[in-house]
C-alpha positions, 0 to 999 in steps of 0.5 A: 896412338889417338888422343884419348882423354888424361893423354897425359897419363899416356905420355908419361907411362913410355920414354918412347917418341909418341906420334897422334893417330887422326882418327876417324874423319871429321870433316872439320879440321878443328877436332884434329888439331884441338886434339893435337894440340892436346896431346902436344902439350902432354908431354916432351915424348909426343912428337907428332902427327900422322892424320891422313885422311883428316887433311886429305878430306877435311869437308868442305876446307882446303887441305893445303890449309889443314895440313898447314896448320897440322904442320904449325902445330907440330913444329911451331907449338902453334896452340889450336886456336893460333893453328885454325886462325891461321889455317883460315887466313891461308883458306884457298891460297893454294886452289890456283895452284891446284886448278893449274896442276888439273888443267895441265894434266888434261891437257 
């Protein structure tokens, strides 16, 4: 379900696992993991993410680093801010990676 505001009163009204829909697209992960982080801290039943296009197509971000910081929010209990300063240490690591996978693929 997505994060609404008193998400607390949503957490506390099942006993069941609650995953946090991404939303609409931002193009700014810090919306999404603000909002996660948020629900996070709801409850013990709000377990996790599904976010989709917010990490596939955070604007001009590096996706890699979004889902990094989704991934360390989740299993870490990273708050927002700790998450997005680390998604900005990790910003373009991975792009080699990436332009390797591309290069080779049209070779």
């Amino acid at each position: 379900m997505p994060y609404v505001p008193n998400f607390e009163r949503v957490a506390r009204s099942t006993t069941l696992p609650i995953l946090i829909l991404g939303g609409e697209s931002k193009e700014d992960p810090t919306y999404t993991i603000e909002n996660l982080s948020k629900a996070l801290e709801s409850g013990p039943n709000v377990r996790g993410a599904l976010v989709g296009r917010n990490v596939l197509f955070p604007g001009d971000d590096d996706p890699a680093a979004v889902s990094y910081g989704v991934f360390r929010t989740v299993h870490d209990g990273l708050s927002a801010a700790e998450a997005l300063e680390d998604l900005i240490k990790r910003r373009n690591d991975n792009f080699d990676e990436l332009k390797k996978v591309f290069e080779e693929t049209l070779e």
